[in-house]
C-alpha positions, 0 to 999 in steps of 0.5 A: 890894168888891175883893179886895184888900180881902179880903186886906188882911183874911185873919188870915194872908196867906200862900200855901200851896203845894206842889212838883208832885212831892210825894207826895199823902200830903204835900199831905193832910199840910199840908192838916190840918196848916194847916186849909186845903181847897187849896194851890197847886202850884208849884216856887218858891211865886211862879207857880203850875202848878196847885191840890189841893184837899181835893174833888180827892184825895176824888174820886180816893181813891173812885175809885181807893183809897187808891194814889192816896196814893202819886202826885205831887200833879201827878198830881191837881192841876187844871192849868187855874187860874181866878184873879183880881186884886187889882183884880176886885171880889167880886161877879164872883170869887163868880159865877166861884167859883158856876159853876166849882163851886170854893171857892179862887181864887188872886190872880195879877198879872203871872204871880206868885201874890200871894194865896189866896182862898175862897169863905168870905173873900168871902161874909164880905166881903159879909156885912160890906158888906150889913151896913154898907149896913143900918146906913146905911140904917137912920141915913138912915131913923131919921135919925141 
């Protein structure tokens, strides 16, 4: 499966992202405000300069107490992006996801953000294809 496939699924596909210097305080904001674990950090919302997650402004809270509220979300973010393409297929983006040790992945092609994913999305995606194989394997077996 690719991950165009995956977004051509998500309920919602829009990008949530956040201006650099907006305060932490805002991002945890918008955060429970949509449900979401991270936002993109962008000035236009079209490229992408980095990403906050929820594990980011955790880790920086225990260090640091409840100051670190106060800083610029680009104080936090984590400037070095791992993305994908529509065109890369899950199995791959699940492997980057695994050895990053991240749960979100942006989706840029031609340096604009086109899409959001998680590491829920994909395992959901895979689920519904081992599902799909088990179906058919189980009609070639009975028959039908």
């Amino acid at each position: 499966m690719l991950v165009s496939h995956i977004l051509k699924s998500k309920a919602d596909d829009a990008v949530v992202s956040i201006a650099p210097d907006a305060s932490v305080t805002e991002a945890v904001a918008l955060l429970a405000t949509r449900k979401i674990g991270a936002l993109i950090v962008s000035k236009d919302g079209k490229a992408a300069m980095g990403i906050l997650s929820e594990r980011d402004v955790v880790r920086e809270l225990g260090k640091r107490g409840a100051a670190v509220l106060a800083e610029k979300v680009s104080a936090l973010m984590t400037a070095k992006l791992v993305s994908c393409q529509r065109g890369d297929k899950t199995d791959e983006v699940l492997q980057k996801m695994t050895d990053g040790r991240f749960r979100h992945m942006p989706v840029i092609e031609g340096g604009q953000l086109v899409g959001m994913i998680s590491i829920g999305d994909v395992v959901k995606a895979r689920l519904s294809e081992l599902s799909a194989e088990k179906d058919a394997l189980e009609g070639m077996i009975k028959g039908f």
